[in-house]
N, C-alpha and C positions, 0 to 999 in steps of 0.2 A: 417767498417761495413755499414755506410750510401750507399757506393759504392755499395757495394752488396744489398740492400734491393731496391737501384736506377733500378737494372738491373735486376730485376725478369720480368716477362713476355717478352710479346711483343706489336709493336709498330700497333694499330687499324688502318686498311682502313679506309677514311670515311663512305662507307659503312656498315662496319660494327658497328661504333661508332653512327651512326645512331637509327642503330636496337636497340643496348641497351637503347639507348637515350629515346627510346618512338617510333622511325619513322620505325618501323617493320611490320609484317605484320595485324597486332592488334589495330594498329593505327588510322583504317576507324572503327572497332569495337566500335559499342556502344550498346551491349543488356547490360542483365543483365551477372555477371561475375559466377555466382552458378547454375547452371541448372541442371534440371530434366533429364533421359534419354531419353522423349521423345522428349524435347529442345534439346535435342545434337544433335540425330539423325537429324533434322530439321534444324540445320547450314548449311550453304558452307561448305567444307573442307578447306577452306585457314584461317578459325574462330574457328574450333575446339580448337585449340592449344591455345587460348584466354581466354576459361573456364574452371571453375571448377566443375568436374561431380565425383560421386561416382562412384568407382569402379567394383561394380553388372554392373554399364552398359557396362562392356566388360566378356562376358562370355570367361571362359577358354576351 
């Protein structure tokens, strides 16, 4: 059983081990993490992905 639970996944690029780590794109980011949608709007797009916005500010 240990064998098996040893072999689930797979084995991280550094690369990619990075990004989880903290060293992703979020990383230069320092605003605040909860924003308004006028603060969304007002990001780069490479920081969107960094915050937390409600919902309303994506009209369907």
């Amino acid at each position: 059983m240990k064998k098996t639970i040893l072999n689930l996944g797979k084995c991280l690029s550094k690369a990619e081990q990075r990004t989880i780590n903290g060293g992703g794109s979020c990383s230069g980011y320092n605003g605040p993490i909860i924003v308004t949608c006028a603060q969304y709007e007002e990001l780069p797009p490479q920081y969107k992905g960094c915050v937390l916005v409600h919902s309303d500010c994506f009209p369907q």
